[in-house]
C-alpha positions in Angstrom: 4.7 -18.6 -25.3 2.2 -20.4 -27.5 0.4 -17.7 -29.6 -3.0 -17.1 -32.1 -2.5 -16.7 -36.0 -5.4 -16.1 -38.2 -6.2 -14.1 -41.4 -5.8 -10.8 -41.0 -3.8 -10.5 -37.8 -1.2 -8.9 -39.1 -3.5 -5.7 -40.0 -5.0 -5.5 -36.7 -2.6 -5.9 -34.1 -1.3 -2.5 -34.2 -4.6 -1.1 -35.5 -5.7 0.6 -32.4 -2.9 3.3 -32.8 -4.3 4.2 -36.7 -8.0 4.7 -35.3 -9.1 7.9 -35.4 -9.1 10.2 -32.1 -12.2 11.9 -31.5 -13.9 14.5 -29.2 -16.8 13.8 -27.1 -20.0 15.6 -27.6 -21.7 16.5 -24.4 -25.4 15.6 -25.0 -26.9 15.8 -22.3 -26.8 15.3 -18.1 -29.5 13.6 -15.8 -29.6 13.8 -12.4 -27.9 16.5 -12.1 -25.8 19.8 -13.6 -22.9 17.7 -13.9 -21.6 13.9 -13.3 -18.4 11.9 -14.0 -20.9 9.0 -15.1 -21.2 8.5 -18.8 -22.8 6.9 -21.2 -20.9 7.2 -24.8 -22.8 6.1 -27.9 -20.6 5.0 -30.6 -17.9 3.2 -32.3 -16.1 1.4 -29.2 -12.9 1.5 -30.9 -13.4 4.9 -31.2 -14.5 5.6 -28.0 -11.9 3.7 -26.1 -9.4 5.9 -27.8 -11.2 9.0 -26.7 -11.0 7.7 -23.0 -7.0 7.6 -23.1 -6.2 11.6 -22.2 -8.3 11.3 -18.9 -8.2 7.7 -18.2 -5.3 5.6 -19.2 -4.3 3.3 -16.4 -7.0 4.7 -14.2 -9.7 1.9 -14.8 -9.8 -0.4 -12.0 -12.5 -2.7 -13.2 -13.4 -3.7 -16.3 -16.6 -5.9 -17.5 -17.2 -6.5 -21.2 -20.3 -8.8 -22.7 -18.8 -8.6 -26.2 -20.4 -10.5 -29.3 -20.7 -14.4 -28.4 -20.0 -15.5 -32.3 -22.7 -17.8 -32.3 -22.9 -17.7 -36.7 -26.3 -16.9 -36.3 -27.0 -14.2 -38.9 -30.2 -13.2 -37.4 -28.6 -12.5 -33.8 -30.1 -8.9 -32.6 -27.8 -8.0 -30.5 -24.0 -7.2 -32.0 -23.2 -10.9 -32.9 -23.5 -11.2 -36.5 -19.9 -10.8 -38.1 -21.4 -10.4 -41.1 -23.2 -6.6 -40.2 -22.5 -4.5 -43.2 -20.5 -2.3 -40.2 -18.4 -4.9 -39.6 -18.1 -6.0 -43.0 -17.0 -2.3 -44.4 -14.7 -1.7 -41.1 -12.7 -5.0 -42.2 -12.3 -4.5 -45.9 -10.9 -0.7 -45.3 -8.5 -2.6 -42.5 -7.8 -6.0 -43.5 -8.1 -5.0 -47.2 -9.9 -7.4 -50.1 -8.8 -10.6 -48.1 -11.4 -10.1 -45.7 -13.9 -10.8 -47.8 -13.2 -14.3 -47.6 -12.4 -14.6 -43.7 -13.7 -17.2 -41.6 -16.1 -15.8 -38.9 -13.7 -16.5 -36.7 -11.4 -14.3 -38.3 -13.3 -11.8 -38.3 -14.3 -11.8 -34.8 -10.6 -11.7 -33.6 -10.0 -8.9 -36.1 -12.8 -6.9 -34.4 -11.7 -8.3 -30.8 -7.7 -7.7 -30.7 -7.6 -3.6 -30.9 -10.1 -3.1 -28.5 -8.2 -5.5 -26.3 -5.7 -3.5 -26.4 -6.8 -0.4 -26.0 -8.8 -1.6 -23.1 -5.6 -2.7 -21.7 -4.0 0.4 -21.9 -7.1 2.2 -19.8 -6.7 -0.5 -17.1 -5.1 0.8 -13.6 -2.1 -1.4 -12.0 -3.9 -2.8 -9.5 -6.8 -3.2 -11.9 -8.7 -6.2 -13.3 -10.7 -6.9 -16.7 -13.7 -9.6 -16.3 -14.8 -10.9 -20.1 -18.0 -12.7 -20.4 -17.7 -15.6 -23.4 -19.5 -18.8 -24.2 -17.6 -22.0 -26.0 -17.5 -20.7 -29.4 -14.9 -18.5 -28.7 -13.3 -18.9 -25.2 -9.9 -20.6 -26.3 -9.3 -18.1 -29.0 -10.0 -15.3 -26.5 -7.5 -16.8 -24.1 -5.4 -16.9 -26.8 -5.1 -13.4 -27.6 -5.4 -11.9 -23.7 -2.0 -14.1 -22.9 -1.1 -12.4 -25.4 -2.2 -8.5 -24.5 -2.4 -8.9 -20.7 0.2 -11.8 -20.3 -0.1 -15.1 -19.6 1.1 -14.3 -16.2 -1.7 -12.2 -15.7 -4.4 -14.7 -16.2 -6.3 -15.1 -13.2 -9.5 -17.6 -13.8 -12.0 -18.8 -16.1 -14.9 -18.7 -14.1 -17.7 -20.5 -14.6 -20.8 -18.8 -14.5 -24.5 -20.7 -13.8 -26.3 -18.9 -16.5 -29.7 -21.0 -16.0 -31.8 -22.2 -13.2 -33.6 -25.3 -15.4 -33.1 -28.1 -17.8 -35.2 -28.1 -20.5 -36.8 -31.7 -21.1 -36.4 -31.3 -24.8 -32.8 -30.4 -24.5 -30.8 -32.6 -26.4 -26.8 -33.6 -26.2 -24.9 -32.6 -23.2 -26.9 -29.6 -21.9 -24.8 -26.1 -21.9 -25.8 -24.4 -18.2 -22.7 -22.4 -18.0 -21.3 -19.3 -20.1 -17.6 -18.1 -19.1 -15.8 -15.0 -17.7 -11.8 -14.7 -18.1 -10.2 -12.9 -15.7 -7.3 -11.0 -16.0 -5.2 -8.7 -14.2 -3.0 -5.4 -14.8 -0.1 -6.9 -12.4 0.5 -10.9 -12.1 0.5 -10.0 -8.5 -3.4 -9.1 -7.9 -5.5 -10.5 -5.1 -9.3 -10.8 -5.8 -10.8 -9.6 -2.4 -12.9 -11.7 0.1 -16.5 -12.3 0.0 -18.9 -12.2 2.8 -19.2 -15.5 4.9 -22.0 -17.6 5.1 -24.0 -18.9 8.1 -23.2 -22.1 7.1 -19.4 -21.3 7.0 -19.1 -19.8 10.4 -21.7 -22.6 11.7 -17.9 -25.0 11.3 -16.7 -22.9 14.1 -17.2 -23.6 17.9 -16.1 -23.2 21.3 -15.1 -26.3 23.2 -12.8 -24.4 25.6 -14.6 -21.2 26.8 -11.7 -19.1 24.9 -12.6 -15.8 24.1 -13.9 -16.3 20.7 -14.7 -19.5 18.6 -12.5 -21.1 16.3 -12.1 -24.5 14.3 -9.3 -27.5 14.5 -6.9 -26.9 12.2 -3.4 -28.4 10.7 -0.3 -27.9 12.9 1.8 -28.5 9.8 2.8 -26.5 7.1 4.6 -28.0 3.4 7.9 -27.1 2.8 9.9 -29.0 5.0 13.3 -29.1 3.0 13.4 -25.4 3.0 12.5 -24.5 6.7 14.7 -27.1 8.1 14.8 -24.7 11.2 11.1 -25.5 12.0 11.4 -28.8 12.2 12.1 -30.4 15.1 10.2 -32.9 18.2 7.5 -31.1 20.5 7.5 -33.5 23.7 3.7 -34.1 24.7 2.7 -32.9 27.9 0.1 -35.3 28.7 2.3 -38.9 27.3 6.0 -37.5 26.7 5.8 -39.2 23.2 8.2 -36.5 20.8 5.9 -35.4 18.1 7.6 -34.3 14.7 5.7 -32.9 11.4 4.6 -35.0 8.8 7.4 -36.2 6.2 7.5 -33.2 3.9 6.0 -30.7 6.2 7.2 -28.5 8.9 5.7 -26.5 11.8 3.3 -23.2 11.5 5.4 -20.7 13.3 8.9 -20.6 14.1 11.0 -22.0 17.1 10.6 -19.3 19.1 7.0 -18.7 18.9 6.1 -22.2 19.1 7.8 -22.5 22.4 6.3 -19.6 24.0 2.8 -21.4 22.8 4.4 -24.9 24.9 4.5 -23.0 27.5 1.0 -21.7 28.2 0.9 -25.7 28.7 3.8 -26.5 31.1 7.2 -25.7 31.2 9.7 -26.3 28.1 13.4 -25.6 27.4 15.1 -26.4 24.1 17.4 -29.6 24.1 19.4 -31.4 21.5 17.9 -34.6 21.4 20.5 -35.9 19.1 17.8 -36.6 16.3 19.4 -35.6 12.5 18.4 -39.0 11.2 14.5 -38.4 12.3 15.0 -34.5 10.5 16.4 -35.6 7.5 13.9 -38.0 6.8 10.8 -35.7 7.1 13.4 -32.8 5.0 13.5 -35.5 2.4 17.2 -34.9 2.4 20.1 -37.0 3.1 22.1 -36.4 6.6 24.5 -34.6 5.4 22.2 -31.9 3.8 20.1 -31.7 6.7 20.3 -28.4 9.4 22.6 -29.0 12.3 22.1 -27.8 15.6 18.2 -27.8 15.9 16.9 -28.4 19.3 14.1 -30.0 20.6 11.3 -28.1 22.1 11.3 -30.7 25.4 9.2 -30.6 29.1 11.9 -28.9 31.7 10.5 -30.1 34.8 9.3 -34.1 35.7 6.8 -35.9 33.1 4.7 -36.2 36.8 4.6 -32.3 37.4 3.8 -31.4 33.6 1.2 -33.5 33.0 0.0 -32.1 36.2 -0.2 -28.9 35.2 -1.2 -29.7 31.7 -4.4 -31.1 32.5 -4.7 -27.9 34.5 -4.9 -25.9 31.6 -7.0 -28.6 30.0 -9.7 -28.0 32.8 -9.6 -24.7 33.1 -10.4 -23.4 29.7 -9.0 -21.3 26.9 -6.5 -23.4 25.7 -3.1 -21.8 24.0 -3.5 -22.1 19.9 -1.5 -25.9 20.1 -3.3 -28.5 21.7 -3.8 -31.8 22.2 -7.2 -33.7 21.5 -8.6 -36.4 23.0 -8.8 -35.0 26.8 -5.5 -34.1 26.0 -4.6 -37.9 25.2 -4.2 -37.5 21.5 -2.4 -35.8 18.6 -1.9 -32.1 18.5 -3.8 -29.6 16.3 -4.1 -25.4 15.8 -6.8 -23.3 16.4 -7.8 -20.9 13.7 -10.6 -18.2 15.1 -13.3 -17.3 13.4 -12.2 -13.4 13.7 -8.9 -14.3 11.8 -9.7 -15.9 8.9 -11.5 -12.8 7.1 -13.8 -13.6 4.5 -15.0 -16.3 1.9 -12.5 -16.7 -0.9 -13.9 -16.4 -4.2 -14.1 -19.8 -6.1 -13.8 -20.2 -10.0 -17.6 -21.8 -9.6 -20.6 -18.7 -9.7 -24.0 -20.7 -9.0 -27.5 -18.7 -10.3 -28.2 -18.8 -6.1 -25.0 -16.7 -5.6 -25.0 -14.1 -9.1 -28.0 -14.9 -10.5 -29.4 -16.4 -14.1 -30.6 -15.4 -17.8 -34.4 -15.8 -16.6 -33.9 -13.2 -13.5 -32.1 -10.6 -16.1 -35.0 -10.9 -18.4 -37.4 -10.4 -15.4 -35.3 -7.0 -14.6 -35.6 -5.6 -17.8 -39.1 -6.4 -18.1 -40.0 -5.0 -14.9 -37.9 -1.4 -16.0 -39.3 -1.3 -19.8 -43.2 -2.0 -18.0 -44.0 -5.6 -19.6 -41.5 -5.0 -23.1 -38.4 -6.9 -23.5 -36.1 -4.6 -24.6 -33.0 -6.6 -24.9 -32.6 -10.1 -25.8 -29.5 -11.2 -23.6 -29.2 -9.0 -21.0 -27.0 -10.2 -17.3 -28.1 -10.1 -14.1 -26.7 -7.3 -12.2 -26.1 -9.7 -9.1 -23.2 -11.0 -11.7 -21.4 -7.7 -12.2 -22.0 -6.6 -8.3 -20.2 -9.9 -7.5 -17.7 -8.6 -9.8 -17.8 -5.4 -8.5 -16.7 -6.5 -4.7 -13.8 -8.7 -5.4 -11.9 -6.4 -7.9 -11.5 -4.2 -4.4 -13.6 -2.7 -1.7 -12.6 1.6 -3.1 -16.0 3.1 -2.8 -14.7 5.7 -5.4 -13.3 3.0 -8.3 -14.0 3.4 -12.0 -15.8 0.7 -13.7 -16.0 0.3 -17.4 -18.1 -1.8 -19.7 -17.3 -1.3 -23.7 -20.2 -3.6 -25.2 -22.3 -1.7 -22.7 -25.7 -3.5 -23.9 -28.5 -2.9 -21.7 -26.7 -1.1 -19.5 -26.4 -3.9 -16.6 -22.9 -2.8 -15.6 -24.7 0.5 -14.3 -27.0 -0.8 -12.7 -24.9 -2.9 -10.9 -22.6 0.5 -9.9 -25.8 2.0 -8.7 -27.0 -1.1 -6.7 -23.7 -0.9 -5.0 -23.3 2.7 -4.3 -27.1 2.6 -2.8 -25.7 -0.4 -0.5 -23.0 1.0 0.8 -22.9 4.6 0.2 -19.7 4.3 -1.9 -19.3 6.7 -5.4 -18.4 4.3 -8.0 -18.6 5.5 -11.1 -19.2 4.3 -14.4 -18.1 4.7 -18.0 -20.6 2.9 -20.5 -19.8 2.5 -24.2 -22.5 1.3 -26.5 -23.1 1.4 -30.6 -26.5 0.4 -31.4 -28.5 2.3 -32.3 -30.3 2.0 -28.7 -27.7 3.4 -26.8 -30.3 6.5 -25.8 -33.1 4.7 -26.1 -33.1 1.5 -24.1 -29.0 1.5 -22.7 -29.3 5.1 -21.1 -33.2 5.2 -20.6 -32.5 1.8 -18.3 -30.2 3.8 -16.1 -32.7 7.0 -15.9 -35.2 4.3 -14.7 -33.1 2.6 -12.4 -31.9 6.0 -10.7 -35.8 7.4 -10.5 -36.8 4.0 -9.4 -39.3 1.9 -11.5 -42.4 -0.2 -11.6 -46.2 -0.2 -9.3 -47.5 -1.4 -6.5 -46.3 -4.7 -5.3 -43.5 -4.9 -8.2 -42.3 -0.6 -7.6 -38.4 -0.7 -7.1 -37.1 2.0 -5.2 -34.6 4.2 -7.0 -31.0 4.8 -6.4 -30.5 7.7 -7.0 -27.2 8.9 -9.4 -26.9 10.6 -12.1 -24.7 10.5 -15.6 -23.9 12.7 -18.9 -24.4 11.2 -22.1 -22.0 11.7 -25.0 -21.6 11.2 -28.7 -18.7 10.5 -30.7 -17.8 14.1 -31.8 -15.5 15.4 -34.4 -12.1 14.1 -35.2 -9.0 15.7 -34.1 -7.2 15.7 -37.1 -8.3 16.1 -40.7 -7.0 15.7 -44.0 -3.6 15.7 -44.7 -3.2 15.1 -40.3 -4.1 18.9 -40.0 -5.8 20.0 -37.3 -9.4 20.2 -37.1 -10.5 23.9 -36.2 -13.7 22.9 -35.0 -12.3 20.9 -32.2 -12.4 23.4 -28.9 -9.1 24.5 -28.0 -9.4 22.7 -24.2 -9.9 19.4 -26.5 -6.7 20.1 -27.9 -4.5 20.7 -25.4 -6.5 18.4 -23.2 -4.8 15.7 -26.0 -0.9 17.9 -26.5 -0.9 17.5 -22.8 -1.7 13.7 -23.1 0.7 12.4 -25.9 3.5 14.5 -23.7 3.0 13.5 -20.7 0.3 10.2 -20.7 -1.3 12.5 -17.8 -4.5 13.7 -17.1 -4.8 17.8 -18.4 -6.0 20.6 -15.9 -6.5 23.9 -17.8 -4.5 26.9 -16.5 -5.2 30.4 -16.2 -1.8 31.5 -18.0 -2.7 31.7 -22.0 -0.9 29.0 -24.3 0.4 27.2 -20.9 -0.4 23.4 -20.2 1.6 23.0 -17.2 4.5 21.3 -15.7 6.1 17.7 -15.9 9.2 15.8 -15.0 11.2 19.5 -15.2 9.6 20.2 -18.4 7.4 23.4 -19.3 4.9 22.2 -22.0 3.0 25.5 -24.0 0.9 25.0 -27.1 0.9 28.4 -29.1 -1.8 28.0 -31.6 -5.0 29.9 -32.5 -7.4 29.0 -35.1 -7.3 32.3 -37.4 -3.5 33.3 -37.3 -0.4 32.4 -37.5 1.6 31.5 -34.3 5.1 32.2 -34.4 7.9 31.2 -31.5 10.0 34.3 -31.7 11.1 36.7 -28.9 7.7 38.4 -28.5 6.1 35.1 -27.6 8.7 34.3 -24.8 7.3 37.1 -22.8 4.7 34.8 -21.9 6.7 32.0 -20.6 7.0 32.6 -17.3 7.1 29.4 -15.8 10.2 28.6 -14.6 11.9 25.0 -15.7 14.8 23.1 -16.3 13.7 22.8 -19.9 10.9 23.9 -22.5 8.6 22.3 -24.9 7.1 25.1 -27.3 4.3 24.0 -30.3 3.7 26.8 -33.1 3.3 27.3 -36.3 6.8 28.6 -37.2 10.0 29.1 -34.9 12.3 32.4 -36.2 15.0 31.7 -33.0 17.7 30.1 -34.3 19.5 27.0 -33.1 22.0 28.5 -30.6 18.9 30.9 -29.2 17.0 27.6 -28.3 19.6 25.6 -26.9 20.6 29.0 -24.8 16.6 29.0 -23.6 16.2 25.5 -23.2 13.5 25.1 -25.9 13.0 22.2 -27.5 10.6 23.6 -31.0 7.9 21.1 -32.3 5.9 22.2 -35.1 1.6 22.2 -35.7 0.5 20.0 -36.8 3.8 17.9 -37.9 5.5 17.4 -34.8 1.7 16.6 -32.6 2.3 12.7 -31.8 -0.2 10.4 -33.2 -1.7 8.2 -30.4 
């Protein structure tokens, strides 16, 4: 597979395991005493990596807006490469060669390790949307066949951003932006949208049957491979043999398509002595096509079953094969309207369907009474549209990492009020604003907003907002003692197991996995030592034992007799 090289790659593609892990810093919670909502202000590269403990391969939906890379050094809003926090983050990683990167460079240097960390926090059935514009779509493919999998790609959607043309527009006019979509598994299904009027308008009722349903294709591809379903249907009406098209074969197989025949008239299967007619449709010579396939033919005189054909024909409610034309002419399928579920989402988003730039700025305006706060927000129609194909769970965490805004909330909230569902959301933003306009949109949006004519009812919801706390290791990788003890284990537990902690009530015990008894001796002000005295706590019984401490005085043959497996604080703590 085809992949992207650029300055600095080499420093950045494992950089996400060298970042820092830190603690989040409860701030504060609105809407109620507690919520599973949050809103993280900070260092997204930081923050992802806080997320991993709790949430690896638990995100089911993922949207990120990141930085367009426009080269427009006076960009408000997280695009200018050149930020002196951008600028200082690449020379301590990429070294004295980043001075002289291309902006490119540098936006792929900032992109990759959050890629992949974001990959890391997405579930198996899960599926990351990434909005871009030209400037940087191919690179971006580029690197997610390379994180996700080119096998995972699932669109480039195309998304209508504006309503208008401007008349002083000049060159061919840019209405669209983009949003990649990838998946966890190469195997994901977007789901359904809602049908239109206008599609179930296609679908009537000639026959009186007991719901509507539209002509469609007998015939199926694939003819050389199901040789068994192909074969000559006699007509009822004419007693002309009808076979598929050349290449194609029927719907259903012999059986079932006989029972079907026979809501017409009666039909027995015959060999009709016609190999040369099946190997030409198969695309095969005679010798390679299937012997031995009959005929589905009339059983009774062409006189009686066109008699009781036309029958059927008056009466109503014809079987799912007929014959159009009074009967006269070829044969077609029904397909009923209850069947065919919903609208399939297409790789084409019109402003009608998700909305455009104009209706976002409109939104915020309307929340911040008159003041645009944010200069390139999305509409939330885009991310609920998002929302409803990743899957229909009413409980399914959603997380955007260039939070913004804070449109992606919104949207959650929209949908919840909808439909009654608890999606929540994890919000990561950096600026500066990330109290002030990112988390005082969502306060708004929950308490509803606006006067008069313009009021917008709120949603009702709720969310905690965190800061980046302290890291967990300092210095020389020792651990930081002003770091709560949960926080540690919470992360011990983690790099053991990659599962989500639960504190216990039994002291220095994280629990049980896979056989293995996992404790974490430590306290901040003494010295922990695995010796007999300790193992009077372990009383959780296990086929094996996995002891952190500050010192071990059992010897070798005492551990293997116990079962213990002796990692030391903080050498032996794994490094995520």
């Amino acid at each position: 597979m085809p992949t992207l090289d650029w300055i600095g790659k080499d420093k950045v593609i494992n950089h996400h395991m060298d970042v820092p892990y830190r603690v989040l810093d409860k701030q504060y919670t609105y809407g109620g005493d507690k919520s599973e909502n949050m809103i993280i202000h900070g260092d997204n590269l930081e923050a992802l990596k806080s997320l991993l403990p709790k949430y690896e391969g638990k995100i089911k939906c993922i949207y990120i807006d990141p930085p367009y890379n426009t080269g427009n050094e006076g960009w408000v809003y997280n695009d200018n490469v050149n930020d002196p926090k951008i600028k200082k983050w690449l020379g301590e990683v990429v070294g004295k060669e980043g001075e002289d990167l291309s902006r490119h460079d540098k936006w792929l240097c900032m992109m990759y390790p959050r890629l992949k960390l974001l990959q890391k926090l997405l579930s198996e059935d899960g599926a990351i949307f990434i909005s871009i514009d030209d400037n940087e779509l191919y690179n971006l493919k580029m690197i997610c066949d390379e994180i996700f999998g080119s096998n995972c790609f699932v669109s480039n959607v195309s998304w209508q951003r504006t309503y208008s043309t401007r008349n002083d527009s000049k060159g061919i006019v840019n209405e669209i932006e983009h949003v990649l979509v990838y998946s966890k598994n190469p195997d994901w299904q977007p789901q359904k949208l809602a049908r239109t009027a206008e599609m179930d308008a296609k679908y009537k009722n000639p026959d009186n049957d007991v719901t509507p349903w539209t002509s469609d294709n007998p015939f199926a591809p694939g003819a050389a491979t199901h040789q068994g379903m192909v074969y000559a249907i006699q007509h009822p009406f004419t007693g002309d043999m009808i076979y598929p098209t050349n290449g194609a074969c029927w719907r259903y197989q012999q059986d079932q398509m006989l029972e079907i025949m026979k809501g017409w008239c009666e039909y027995k299967l015959q060999d009709i002595g016609d190999v040369e007619k099946r190997a030409e449709i198969c695309g095969v010579p005679v010798s390679e096509v299937r012997m031995e396939v009959c005929a589905i033919v009339l059983s009774q005189s062409m006189e009686e079953s066109k008699k009781k054909a036309k029958q059927v024909y008056d009466r109503g409610r014809w079987p799912k094969f007929y014959f159009t034309k009074g009967g006269l002419g070829g044969v077609r399928r029904k397909t009923y309207l209850d069947s065919v579920g919903g609208k399939p989402p297409t790789n084409l988003w019109t402003y009608t369907e998700v909305g455009h730039t104009d209706e976002a700025a409109k939104i915020i305006k309307g929340i911040f009474a008159g003041r645009a706060t944010f200069d390139t927000p999305k509409p939330p129609r885009l991310i609920e549209r998002i929302l409803h194909i990743v899957g229909v769970e009413d409980d399914m965490i959603v997380l955007d990492a260039f939070a913004g805004s804070g449109t992606t909330a919104h949207a959650v909230l929209n949908k919840n009020k909808e439909d009654g569902g608890h999606r929540r959301f994890i919000l990561i933003e950096m600026g500066d604003y990330a109290d002030t306009i990112t988390a005082e949109r969502v306060k708004r949006v929950i308490d509803g907003y606006g006067e008069g004519k313009s009021a917008v009812e709120g949603t009702g919801g709720d969310f905690t907002y965190y800061e980046l706390g302290q890291p967990l290791f300092i210095g020389d990788h020792q651990l930081n003692s002003e770091v709560p003890d949960e926080k540690i284990c919470e992360y011990i537990w983690y790099a053991e197991t990659h599962t989500s902690y639960e504190p216990k009530d039994a002291p220095y015990y994280l629990g049980v996995a896979n056989g293995t008894a996992y404790y974490f001796y430590y306290e901040k002000e003494a010295l922990c030592i695995l010796n007999y005295e300790f193992l009077s706590y372990v009383q959780e019984k296990a086929d094996h034992y996995v002891i952190y401490a500050d010192q071990c005085t059992l010897s070798d043959d005492e551990l293997l007799k116990y079962g213990i497996t002796f990692k030391k604080i903080p050498r032996d703590i794994a490094r995520l």
